[in-house]
C-alpha positions as a Python dict, from the first residue, in 0.01 Angstrom:
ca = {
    (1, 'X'): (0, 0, 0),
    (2, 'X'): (331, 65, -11),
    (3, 'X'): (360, 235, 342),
    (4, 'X'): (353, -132, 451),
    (5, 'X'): (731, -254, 264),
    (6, 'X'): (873, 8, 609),
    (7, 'X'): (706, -311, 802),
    (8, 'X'): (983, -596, 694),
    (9, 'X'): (1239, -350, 664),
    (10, 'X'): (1210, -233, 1026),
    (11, 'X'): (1182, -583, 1065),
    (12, 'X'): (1509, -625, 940),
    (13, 'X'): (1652, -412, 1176),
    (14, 'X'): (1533, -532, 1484),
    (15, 'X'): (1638, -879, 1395),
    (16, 'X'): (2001, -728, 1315),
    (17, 'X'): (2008, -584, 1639),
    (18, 'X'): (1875, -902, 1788),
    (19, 'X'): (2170, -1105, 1599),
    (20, 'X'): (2423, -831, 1733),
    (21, 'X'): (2318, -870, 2085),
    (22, 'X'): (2317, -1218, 2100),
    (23, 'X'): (2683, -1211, 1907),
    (24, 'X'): (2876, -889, 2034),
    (25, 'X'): (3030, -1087, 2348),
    (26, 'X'): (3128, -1406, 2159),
    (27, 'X'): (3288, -1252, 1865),
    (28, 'X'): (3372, -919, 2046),
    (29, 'X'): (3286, -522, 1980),
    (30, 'X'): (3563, -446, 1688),
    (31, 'X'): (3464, -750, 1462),
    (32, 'X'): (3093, -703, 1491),
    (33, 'X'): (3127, -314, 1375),
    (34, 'X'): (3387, -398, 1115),
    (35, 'X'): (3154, -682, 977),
    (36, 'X'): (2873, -484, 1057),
    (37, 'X'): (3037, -187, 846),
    (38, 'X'): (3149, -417, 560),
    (39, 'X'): (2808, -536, 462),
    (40, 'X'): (2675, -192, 500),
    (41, 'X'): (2969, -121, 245),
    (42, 'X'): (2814, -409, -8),
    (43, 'X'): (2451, -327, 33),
    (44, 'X'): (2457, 79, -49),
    (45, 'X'): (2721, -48, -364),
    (46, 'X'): (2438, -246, -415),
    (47, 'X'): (2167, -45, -362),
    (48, 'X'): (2392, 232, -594),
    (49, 'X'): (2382, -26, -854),
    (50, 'X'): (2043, -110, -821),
    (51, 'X'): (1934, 220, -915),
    (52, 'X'): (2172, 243, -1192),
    (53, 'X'): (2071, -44, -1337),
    (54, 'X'): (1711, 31, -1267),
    (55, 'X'): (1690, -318, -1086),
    (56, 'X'): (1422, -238, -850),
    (57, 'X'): (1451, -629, -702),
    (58, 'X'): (1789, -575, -649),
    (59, 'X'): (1760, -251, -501),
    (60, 'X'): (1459, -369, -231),
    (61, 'X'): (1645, -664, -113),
    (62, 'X'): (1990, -458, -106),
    (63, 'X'): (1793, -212, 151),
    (64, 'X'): (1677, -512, 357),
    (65, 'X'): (2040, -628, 353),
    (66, 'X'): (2153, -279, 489),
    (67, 'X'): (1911, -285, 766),
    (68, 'X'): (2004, -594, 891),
    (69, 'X'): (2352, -490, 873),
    (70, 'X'): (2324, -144, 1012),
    (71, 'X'): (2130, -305, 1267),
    (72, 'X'): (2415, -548, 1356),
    (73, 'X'): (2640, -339, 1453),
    (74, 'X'): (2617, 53, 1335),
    (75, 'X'): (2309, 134, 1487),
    (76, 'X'): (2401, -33, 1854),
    (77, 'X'): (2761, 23, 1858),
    (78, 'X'): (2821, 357, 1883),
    (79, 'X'): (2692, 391, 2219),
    (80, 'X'): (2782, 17, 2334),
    (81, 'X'): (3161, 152, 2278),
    (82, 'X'): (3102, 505, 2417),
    (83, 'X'): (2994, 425, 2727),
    (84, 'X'): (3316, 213, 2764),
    (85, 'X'): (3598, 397, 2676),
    (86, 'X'): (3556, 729, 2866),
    (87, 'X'): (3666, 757, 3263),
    (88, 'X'): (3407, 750, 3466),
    (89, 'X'): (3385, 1071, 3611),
    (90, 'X'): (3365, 1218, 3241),
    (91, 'X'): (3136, 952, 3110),
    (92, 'X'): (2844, 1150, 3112),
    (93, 'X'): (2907, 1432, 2906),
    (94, 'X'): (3147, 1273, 2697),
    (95, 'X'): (2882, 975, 2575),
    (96, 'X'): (2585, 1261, 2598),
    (97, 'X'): (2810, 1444, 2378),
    (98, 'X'): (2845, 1135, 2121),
    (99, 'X'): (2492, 1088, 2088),
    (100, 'X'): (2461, 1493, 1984),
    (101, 'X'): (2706, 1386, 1716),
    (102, 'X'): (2484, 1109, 1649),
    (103, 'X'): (2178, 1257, 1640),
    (104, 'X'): (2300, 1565, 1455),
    (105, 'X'): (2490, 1342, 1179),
    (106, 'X'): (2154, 1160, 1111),
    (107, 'X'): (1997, 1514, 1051),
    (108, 'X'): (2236, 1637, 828),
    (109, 'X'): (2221, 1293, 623),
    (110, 'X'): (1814, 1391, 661),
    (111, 'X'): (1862, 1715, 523),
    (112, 'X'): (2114, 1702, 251),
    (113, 'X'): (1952, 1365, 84),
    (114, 'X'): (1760, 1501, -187),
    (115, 'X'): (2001, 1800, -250),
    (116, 'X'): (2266, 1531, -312),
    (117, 'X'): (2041, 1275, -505),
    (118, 'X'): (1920, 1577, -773),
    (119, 'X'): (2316, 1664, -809),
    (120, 'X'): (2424, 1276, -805),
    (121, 'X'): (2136, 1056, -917),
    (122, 'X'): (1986, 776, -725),
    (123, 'X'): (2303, 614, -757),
    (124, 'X'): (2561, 894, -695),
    (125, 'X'): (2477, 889, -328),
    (126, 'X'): (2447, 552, -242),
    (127, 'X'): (2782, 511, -396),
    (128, 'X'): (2870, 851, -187),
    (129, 'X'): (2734, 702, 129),
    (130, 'X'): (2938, 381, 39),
    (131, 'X'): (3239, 570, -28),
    (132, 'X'): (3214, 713, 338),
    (133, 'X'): (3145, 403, 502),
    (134, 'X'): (3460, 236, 327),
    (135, 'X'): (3694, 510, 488),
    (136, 'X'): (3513, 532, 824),
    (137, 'X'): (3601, 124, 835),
    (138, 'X'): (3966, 158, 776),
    (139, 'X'): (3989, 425, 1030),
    (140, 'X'): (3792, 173, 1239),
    (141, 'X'): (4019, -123, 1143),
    (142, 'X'): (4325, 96, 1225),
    (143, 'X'): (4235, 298, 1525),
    (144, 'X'): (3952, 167, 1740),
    (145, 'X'): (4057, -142, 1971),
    (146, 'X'): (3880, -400, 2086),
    (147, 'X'): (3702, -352, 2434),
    (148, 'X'): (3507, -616, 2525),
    (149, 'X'): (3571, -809, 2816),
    (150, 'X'): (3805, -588, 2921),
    (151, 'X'): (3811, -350, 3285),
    (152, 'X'): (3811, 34, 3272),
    (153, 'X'): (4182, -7, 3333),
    (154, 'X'): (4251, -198, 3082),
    (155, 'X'): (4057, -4, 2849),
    (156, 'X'): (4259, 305, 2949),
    (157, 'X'): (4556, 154, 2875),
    (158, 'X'): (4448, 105, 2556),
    (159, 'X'): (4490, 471, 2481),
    (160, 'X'): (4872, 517, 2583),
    (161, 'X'): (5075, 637, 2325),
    (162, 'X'): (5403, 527, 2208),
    (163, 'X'): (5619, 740, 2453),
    (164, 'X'): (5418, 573, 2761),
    (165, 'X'): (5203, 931, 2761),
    (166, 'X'): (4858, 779, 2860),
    (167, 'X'): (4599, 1014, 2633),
    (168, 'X'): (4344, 1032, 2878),
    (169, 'X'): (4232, 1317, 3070),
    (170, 'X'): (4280, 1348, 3454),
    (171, 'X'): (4153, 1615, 3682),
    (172, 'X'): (4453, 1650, 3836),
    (173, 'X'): (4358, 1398, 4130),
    (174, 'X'): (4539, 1121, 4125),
    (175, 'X'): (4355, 905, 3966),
    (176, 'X'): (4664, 584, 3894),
    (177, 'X'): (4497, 317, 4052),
    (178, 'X'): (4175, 342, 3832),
    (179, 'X'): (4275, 546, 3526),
    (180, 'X'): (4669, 533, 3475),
    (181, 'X'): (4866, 821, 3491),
    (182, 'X'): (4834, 1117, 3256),
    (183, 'X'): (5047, 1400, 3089),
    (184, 'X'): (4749, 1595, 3041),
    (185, 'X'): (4590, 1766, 3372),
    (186, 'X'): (4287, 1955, 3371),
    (187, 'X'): (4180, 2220, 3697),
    (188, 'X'): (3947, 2112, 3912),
    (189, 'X'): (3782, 2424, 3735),
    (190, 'X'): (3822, 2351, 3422),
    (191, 'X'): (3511, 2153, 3203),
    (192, 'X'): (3486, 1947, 2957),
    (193, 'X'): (3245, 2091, 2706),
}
């Protein structure tokens, strides 16, 4: 009987991706993932606490409260931001590259769970996964800029640095109409791995 509770809280999900699909152009990329990452933030502090307290209410409705969330914006965002910010003729690798980091993250998170529960309790690592999610939003808040709406150019230009040194990569064609101009130049030879 209890297999069936993984019905409403894939539920959840869905309807949190639903909710960031239908909100991700009207409020933009950057404040869906920062919201997105904030109530992530609450519900594992809550779902920490839940199992400290040995609230088991608490610690069922903080998961369906993270899946909504994660849904929102954590789950679709990562590749709804990668496939925007890389040029063109390195989008490819560079976002099939992402989703290895993506998919290998999720194993490791797979594979170290109960290793890290026995040495931190229940709680320990949903406070640990909290902790990580806190920082990963002020790098976030600081460093990732808001893309939607905006042309590949304009994404580009985005990335220029303080001196005017553009931090994209060119392959040493000239690539200043679509791209911007770069200080970094790669061979024709050379690839991106």
């Amino acid at each position: 009987m209890d297999i069936w509770i993984t019905v409403p809280l894939s539920l959840m999900q869905l309807i949190g991706i639903v909710v960031c699909f239908t909100i991700i152009d009207r409020f933009g990329r950057r404040p869906t993932l920062l919201m997105s990452m904030s109530f992530v933030f609450v519900s594992l502090m809550m779902i920490g606490t839940g199992f400290a307290m040995d609230a088991s209410k608490l610690t069922v409705a903080a998961m369906f409260i993270y899946l909504f969330s994660f849904g929102m914006g954590l789950s679709t965002m990562p590749y709804t931001m990668n496939s925007e910010i890389y040029p063109e003729e390195y989008r490819g690798k560079c976002v099939a590259q992402a989703t290895g980091v993506f998919w290998f993250s999720n194993f490791l998170v797979s594979v170290t769970f109960l290793t890290l529960a026995n040495a931190l309790g229940n709680e320990g690592i949903f406070y640990l996964y909290a902790a990580i999610v806190f920082v990963s939003e002020v790098f976030f808040y600081f460093l990732v800029p808001e893309t939607s709406g905006l042309s590949l150019h304009e994404i580009q230009a985005l990335f220029i640095g303080p001196e005017g040194e553009h931090t994209s990569l060119s392959d040493g064609e000239n690539n200043e109409e679509d791209y911007g101009s770069t200080n970094l130049e790669l061979s024709l030879n050379t690839e991106i791995v």
